[in-house]
BALOBA-1460 file (C-alpha; in Angstrom, 3 decimals):
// residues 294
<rec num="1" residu="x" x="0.289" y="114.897" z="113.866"/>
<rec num="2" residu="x" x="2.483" y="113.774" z="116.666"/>
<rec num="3" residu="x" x="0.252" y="110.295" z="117.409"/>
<rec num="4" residu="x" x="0.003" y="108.946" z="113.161"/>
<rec num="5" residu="x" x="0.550" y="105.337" z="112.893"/>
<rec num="6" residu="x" x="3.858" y="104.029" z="111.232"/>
<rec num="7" residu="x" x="2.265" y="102.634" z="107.768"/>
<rec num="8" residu="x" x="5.190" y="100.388" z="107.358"/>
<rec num="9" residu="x" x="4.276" y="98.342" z="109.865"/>
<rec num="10" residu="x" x="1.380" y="97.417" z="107.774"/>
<rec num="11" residu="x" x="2.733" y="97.014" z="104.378"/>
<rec num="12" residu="x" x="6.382" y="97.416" z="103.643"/>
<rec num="13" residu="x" x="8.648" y="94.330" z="103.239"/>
<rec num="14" residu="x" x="10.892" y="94.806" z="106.223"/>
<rec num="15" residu="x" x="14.247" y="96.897" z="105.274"/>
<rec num="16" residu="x" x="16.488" y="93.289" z="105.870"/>
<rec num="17" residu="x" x="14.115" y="91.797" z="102.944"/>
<rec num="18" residu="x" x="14.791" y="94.807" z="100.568"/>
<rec num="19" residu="x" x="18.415" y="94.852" z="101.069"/>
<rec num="20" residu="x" x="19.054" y="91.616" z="100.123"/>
<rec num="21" residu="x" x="17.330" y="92.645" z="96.614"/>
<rec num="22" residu="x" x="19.816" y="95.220" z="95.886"/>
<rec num="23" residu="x" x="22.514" y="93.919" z="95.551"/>
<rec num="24" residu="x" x="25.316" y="96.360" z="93.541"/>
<rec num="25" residu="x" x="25.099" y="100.293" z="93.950"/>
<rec num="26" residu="x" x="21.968" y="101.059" z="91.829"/>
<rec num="27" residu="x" x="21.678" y="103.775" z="89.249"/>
<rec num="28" residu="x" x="21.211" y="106.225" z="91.820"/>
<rec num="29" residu="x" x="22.197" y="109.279" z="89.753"/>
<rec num="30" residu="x" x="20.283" y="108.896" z="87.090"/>
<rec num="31" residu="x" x="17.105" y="108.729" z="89.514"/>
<rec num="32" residu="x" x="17.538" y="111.087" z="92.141"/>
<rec num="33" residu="x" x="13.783" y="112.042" z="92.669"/>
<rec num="34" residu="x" x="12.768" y="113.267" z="89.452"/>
<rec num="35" residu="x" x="9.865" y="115.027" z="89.881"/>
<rec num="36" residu="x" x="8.008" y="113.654" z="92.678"/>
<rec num="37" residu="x" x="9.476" y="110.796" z="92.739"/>
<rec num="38" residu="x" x="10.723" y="107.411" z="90.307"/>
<rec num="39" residu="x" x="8.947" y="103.987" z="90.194"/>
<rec num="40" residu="x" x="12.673" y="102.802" z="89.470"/>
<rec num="41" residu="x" x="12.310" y="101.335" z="86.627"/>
<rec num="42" residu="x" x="14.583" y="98.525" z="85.847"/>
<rec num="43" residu="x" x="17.063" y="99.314" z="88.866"/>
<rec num="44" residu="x" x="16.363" y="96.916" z="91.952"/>
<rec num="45" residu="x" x="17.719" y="99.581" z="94.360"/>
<rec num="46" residu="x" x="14.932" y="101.969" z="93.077"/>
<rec num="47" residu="x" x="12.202" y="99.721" z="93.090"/>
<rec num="48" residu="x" x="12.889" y="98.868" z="96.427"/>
<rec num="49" residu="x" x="13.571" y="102.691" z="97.518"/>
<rec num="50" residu="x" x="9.958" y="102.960" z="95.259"/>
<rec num="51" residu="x" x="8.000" y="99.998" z="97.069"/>
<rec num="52" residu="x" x="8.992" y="101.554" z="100.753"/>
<rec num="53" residu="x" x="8.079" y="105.124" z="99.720"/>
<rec num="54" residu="x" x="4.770" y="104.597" z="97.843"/>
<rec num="55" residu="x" x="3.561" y="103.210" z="100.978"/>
<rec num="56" residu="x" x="4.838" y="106.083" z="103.579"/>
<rec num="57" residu="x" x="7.770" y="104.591" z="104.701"/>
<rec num="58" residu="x" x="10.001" y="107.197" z="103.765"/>
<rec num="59" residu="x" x="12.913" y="106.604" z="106.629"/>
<rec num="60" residu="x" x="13.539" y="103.037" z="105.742"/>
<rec num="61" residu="x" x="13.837" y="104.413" z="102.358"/>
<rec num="62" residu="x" x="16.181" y="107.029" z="102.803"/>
<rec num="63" residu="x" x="18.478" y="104.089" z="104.675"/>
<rec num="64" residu="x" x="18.889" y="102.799" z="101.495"/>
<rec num="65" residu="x" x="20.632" y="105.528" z="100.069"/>
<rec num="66" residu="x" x="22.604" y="106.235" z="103.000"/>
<rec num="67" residu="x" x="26.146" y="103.936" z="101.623"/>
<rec num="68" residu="x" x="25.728" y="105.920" z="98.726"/>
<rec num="69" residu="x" x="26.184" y="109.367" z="100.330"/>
<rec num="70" residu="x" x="29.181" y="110.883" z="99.646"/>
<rec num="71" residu="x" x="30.730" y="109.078" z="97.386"/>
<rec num="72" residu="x" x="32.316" y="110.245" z="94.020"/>
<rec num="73" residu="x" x="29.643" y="110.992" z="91.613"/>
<rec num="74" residu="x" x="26.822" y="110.458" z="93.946"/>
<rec num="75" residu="x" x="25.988" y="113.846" z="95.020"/>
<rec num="76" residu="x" x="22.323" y="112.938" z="92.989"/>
<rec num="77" residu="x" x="21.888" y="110.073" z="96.172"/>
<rec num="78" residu="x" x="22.489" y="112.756" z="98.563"/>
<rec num="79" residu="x" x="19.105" y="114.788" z="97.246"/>
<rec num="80" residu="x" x="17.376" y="111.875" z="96.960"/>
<rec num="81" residu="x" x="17.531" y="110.844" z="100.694"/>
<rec num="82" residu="x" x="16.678" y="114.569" z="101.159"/>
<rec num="83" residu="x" x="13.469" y="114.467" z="98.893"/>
<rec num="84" residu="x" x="12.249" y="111.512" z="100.739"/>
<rec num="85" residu="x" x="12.447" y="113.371" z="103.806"/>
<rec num="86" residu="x" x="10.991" y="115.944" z="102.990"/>
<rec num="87" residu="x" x="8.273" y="114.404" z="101.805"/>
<rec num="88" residu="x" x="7.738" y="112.468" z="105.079"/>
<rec num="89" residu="x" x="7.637" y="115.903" z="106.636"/>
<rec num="90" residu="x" x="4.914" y="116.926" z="104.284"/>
<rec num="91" residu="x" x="2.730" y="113.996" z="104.790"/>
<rec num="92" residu="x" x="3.425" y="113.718" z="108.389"/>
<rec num="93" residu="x" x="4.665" y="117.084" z="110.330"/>
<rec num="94" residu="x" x="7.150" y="114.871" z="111.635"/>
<rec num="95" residu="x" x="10.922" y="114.446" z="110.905"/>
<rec num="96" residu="x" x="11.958" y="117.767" z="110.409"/>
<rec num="97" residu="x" x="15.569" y="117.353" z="111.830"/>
<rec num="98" residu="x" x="16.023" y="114.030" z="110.014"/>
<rec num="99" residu="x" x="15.400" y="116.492" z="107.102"/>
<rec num="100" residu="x" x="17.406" y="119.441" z="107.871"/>
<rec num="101" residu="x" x="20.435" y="117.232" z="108.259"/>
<rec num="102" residu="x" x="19.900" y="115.297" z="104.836"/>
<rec num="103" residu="x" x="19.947" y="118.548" z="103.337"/>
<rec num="104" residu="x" x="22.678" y="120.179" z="104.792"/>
<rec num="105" residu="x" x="24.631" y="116.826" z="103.549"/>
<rec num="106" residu="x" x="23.016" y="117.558" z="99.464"/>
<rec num="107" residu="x" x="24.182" y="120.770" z="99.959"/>
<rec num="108" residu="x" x="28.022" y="119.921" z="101.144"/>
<rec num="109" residu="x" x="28.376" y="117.638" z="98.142"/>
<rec num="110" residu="x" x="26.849" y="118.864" z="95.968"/>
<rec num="111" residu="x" x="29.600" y="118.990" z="92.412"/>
<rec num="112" residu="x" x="27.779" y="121.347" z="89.914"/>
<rec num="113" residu="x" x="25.360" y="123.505" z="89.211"/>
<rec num="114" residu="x" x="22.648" y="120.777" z="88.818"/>
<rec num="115" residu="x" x="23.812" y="119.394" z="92.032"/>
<rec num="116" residu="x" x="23.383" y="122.631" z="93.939"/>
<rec num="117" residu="x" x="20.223" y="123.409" z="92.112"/>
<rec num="118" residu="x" x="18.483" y="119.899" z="92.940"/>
<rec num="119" residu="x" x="19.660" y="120.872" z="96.637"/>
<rec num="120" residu="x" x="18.010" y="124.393" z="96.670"/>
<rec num="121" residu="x" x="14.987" y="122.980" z="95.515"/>
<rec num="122" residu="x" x="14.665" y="120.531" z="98.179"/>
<rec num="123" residu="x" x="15.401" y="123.821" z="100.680"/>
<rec num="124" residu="x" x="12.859" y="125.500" z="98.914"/>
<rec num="125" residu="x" x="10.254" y="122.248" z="99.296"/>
<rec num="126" residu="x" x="11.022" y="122.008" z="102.884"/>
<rec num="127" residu="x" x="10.699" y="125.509" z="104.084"/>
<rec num="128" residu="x" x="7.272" y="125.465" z="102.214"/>
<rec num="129" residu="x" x="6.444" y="122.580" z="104.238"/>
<rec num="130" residu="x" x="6.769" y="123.642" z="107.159"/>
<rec num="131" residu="x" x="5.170" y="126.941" z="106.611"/>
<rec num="132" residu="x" x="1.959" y="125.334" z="105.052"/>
<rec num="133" residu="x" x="1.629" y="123.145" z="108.297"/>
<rec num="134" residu="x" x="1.760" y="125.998" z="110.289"/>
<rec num="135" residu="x" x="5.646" y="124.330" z="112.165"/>
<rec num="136" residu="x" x="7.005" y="127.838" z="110.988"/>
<rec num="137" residu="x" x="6.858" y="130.644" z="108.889"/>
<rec num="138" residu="x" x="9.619" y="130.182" z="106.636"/>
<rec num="139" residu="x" x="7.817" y="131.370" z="103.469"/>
<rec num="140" residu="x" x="10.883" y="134.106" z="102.614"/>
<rec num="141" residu="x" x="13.619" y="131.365" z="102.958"/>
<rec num="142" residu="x" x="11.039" y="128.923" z="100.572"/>
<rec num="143" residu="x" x="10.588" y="131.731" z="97.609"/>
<rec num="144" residu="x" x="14.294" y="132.426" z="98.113"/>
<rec num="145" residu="x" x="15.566" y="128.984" z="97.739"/>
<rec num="146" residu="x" x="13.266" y="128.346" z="94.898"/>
<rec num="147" residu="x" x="14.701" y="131.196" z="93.192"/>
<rec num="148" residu="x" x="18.435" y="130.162" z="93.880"/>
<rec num="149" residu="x" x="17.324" y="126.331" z="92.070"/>
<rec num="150" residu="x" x="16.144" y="128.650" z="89.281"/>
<rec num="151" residu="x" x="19.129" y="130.488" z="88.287"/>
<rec num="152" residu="x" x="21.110" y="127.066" z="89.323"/>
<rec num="153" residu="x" x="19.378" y="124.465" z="86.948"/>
<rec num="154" residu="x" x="19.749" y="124.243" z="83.459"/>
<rec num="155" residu="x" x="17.084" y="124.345" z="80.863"/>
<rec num="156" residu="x" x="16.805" y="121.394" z="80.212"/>
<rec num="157" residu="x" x="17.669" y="119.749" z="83.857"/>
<rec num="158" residu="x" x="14.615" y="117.008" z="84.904"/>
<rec num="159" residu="x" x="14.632" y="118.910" z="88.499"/>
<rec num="160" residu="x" x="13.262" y="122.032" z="86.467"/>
<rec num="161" residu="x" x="9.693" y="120.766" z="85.978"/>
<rec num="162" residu="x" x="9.632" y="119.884" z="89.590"/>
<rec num="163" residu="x" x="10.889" y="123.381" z="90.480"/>
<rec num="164" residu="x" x="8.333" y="125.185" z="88.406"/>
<rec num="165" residu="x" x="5.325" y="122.766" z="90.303"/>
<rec num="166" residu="x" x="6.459" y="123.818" z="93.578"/>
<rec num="167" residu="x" x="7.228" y="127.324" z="92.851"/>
<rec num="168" residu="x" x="3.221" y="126.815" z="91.850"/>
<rec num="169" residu="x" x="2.549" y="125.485" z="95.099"/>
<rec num="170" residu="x" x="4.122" y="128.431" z="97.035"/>
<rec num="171" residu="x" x="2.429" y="131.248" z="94.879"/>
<rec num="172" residu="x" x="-0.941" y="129.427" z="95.375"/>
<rec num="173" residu="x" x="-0.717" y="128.145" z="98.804"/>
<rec num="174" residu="x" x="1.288" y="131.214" z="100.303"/>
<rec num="175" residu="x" x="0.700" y="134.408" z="98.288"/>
<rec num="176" residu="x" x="-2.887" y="133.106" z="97.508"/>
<rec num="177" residu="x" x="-2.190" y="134.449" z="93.823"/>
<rec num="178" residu="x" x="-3.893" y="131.096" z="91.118"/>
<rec num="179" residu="x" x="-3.263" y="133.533" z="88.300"/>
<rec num="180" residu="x" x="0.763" y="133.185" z="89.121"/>
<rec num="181" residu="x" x="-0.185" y="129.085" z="90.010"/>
<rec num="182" residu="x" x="-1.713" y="128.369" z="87.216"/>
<rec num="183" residu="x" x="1.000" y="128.886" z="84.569"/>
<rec num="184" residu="x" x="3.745" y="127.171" z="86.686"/>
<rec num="185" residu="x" x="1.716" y="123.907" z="86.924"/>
<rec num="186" residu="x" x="1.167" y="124.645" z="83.003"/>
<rec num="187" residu="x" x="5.025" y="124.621" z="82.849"/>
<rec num="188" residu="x" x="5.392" y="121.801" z="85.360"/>
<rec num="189" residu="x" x="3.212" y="119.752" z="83.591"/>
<rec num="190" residu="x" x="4.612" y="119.829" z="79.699"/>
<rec num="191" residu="x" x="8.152" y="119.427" z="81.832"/>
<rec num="192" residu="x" x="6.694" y="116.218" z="83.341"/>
<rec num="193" residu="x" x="5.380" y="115.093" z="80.219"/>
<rec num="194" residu="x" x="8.601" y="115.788" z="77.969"/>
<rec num="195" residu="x" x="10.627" y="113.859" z="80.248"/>
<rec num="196" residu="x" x="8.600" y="110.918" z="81.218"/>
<rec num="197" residu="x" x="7.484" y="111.626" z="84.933"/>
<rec num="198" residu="x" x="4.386" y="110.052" z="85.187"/>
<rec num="199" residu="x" x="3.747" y="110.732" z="88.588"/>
<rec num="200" residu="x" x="4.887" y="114.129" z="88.629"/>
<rec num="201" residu="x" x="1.946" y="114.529" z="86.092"/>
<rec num="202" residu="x" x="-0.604" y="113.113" z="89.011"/>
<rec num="203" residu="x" x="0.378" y="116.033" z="90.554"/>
<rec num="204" residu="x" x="0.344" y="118.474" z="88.146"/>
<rec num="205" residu="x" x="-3.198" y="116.912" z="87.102"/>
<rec num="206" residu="x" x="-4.424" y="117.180" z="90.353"/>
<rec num="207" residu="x" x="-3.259" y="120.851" z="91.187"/>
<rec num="208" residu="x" x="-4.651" y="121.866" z="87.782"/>
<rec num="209" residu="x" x="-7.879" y="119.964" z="88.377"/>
<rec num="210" residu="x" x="-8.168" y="122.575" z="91.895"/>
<rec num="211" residu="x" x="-7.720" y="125.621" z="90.104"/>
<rec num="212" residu="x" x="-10.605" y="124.755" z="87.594"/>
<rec num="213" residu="x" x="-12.804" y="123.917" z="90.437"/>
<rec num="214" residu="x" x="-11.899" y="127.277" z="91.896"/>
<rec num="215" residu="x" x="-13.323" y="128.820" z="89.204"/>
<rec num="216" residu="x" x="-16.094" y="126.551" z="88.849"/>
<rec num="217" residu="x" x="-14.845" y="124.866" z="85.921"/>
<rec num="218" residu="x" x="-16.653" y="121.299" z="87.383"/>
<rec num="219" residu="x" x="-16.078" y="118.958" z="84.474"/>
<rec num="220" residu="x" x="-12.725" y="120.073" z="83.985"/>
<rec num="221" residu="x" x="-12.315" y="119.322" z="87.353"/>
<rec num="222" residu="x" x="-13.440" y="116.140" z="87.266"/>
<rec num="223" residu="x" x="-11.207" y="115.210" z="83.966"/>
<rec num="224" residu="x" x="-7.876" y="116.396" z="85.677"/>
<rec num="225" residu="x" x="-9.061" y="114.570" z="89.251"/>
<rec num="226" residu="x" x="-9.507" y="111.350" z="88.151"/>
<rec num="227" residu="x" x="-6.599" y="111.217" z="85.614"/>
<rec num="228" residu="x" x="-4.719" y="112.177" z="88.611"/>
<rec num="229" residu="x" x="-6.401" y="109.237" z="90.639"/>
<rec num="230" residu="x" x="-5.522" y="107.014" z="87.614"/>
<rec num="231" residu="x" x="-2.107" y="107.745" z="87.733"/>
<rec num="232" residu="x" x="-1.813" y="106.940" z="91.088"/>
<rec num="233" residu="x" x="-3.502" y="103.679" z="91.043"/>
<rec num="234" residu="x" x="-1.588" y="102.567" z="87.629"/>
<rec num="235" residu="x" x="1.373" y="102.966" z="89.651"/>
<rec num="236" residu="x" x="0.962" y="102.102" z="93.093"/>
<rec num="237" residu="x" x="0.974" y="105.413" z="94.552"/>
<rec num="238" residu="x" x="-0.818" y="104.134" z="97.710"/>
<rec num="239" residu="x" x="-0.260" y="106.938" z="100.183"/>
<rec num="240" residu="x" x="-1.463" y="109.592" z="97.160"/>
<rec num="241" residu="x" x="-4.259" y="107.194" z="96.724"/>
<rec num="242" residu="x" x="-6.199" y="109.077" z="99.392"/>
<rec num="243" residu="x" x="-5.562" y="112.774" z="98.614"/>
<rec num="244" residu="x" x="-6.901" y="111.516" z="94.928"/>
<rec num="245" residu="x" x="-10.093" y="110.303" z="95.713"/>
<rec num="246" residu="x" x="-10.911" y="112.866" z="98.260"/>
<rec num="247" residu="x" x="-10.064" y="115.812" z="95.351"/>
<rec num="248" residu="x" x="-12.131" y="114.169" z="92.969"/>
<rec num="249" residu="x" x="-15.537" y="113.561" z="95.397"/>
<rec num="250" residu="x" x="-14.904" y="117.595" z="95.332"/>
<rec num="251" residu="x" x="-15.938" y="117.533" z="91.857"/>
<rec num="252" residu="x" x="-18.652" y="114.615" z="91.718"/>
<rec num="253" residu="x" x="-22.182" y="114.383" z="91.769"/>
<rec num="254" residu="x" x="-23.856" y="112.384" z="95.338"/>
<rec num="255" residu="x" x="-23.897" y="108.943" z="95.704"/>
<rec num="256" residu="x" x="-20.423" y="108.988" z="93.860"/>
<rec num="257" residu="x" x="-19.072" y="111.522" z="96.105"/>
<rec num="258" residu="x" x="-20.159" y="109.715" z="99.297"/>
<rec num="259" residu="x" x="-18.997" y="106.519" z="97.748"/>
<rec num="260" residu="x" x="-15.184" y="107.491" z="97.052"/>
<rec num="261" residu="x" x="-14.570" y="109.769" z="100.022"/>
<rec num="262" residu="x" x="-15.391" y="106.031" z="101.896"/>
<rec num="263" residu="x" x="-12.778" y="104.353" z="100.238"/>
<rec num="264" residu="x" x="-10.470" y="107.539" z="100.724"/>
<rec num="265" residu="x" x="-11.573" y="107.316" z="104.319"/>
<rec num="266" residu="x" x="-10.878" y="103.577" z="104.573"/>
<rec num="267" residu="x" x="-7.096" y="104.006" z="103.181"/>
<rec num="268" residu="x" x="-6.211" y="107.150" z="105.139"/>
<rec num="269" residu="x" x="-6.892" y="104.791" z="108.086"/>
<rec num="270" residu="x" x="-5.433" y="101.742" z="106.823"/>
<rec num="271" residu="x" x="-1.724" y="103.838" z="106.449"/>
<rec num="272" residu="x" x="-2.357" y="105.018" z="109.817"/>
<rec num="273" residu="x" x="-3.548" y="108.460" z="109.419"/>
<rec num="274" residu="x" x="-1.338" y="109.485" z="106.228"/>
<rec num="275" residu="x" x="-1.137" y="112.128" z="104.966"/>
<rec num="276" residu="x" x="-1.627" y="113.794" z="108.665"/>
<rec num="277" residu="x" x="-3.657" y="117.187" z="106.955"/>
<rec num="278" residu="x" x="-5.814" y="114.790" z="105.145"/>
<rec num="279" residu="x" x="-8.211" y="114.121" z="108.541"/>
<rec num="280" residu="x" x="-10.272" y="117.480" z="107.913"/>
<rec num="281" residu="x" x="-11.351" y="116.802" z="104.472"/>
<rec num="282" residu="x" x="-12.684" y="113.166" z="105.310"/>
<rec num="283" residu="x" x="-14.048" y="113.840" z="108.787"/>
<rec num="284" residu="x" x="-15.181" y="117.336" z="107.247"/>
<rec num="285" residu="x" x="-15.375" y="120.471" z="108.647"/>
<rec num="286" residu="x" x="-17.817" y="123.626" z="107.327"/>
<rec num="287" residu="x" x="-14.985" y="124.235" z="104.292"/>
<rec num="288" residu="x" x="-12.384" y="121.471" z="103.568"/>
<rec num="289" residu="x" x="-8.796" y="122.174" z="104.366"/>
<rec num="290" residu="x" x="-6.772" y="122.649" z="100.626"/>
<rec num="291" residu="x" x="-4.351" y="119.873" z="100.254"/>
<rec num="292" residu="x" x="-0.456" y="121.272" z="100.740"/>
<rec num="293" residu="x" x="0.788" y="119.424" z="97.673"/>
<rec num="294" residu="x" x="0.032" y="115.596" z="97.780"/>
């Protein structure tokens, strides 16, 4: 949605601020996006890179990582900057050169397999992006790509449970087939929880947590939903914050439904309209629009 409101302008400490708290390069390979992203830990270049992207600003970011592209034994800060723009396109329908170039950059340095892999997966994310938003149907070159980070990654890689929740999202979301979803969340999710990505399990929780409802599985629902919503709110997921609450008044009884698509209402607005396909569900039509991955 071409007219969204930059959220950064609302919240994020301004880019000068951040860079003066990161001093030193940052343990940017050891980070690079796991999952759906990293809190950053103990590493003041990933807490900053986490403070700017939990709120939507995604570009200022991504210019944190920039001095780190391309040099030796960075090629992880290359997919990084790529992830986060990526995501921005997801949330926002904007961006998508910014994104195409980042990725064309992971995929020139990448070193090794795991390199390479990471890459394909973030070509597999963004061609499901902008297929779901209806920019263009690129749903071949997202199943493809997806299938390339497959053979790539190794067992035991941390991009792997990431790969198996978005190769969930495309056989859901674009071959309509839950019965091929359902196990690759399954997958995603022990991934997630074997290597410590705590907000990869929101997601995981939360894509779950549709499936039951599909199926009319309400309390189960309601159990993945708002340990989803938890997760986000524990860590200061603020533009997932929305999607949550709006899922989980899916699977609530009235007044409680009423009362937290408000508050999912009053943050969409408060970001400015993030994430862009989240309008339809709080300003509803007949049958509310499925989220794309958030």
């Amino acid at each position: 949605m071409a007219g969204a409101c930059d959220p950064c302008s609302h919240f994020a400490p301004g880019l000068n601020h951040v860079l003066l708290d990161c001093f030193g390069e940052g343990n940017v390979a050891d980070t690079a996006m796991s999952g759906a992203g990293s809190t950053g830990g103990d590493d003041p270049l990933q807490r900053a890179i986490w403070r700017l992207r939990s709120r939507g600003c995604w570009t200022d970011a991504a210019a944190l990582l920039t001095p780190h592209v391309g040099k030796a034994g960075q090629a992880a800060a290359a997919v990084q900057r790529t992830a986060l723009l990526v995501e921005r396109c997801l949330f926002t329908g904007q961006g998508w050169a910014e994104a195409e170039d980042a990725l064309r950059v992971a995929e020139a340095v990448a070193q090794d397999d795991d390199d390479r892999g990471a890459a394909a997966c973030e070509r597999g994310q963004l061609a499901y992006a902008a297929t779901v938003l209806g920019v263009r149907d690129r749903a071949d070159e997202a199943r493809s790509a997806l299938g390339r980070a497959a053979a790539l990654l190794s067992p035991g890689s941390r991009t792997r449970p990431l790969l198996d929740f978005r190769r969930g999202l495309v056989a859901e979301h674009l071959a309509d087939a839950p019965q091929s979803a359902r196990p690759a969340y399954h997958r995603a999710h022990a991934g997630a929880e074997a290597h410590g990505d705590t907000l990869l399990l929101s997601f995981t929780w939360r894509h779950l947590a549709a499936l039951a409802l599909r199926d009319g599985e309400v309390a189960e629902a309601r159990k993945g939903f708002a340990e989803s919503l938890r997760i986000r709110e524990d860590l200061g997921f603020l533009i997932g914050t929305a999607p949550a609450l709006a899922a989980l008044a899916e699977a609530e009884p009235e007044p409680e439904a009423a009362r937290l698509r408000a508050e999912a209402r009053r943050l969409f607005h408060l970001l400015g309209g993030i994430p862009t396909w989240l309008a339809d569900q709080l300003h509803p039509a007949p049958s509310p629009a499925p989220s794309p991955a958030a």
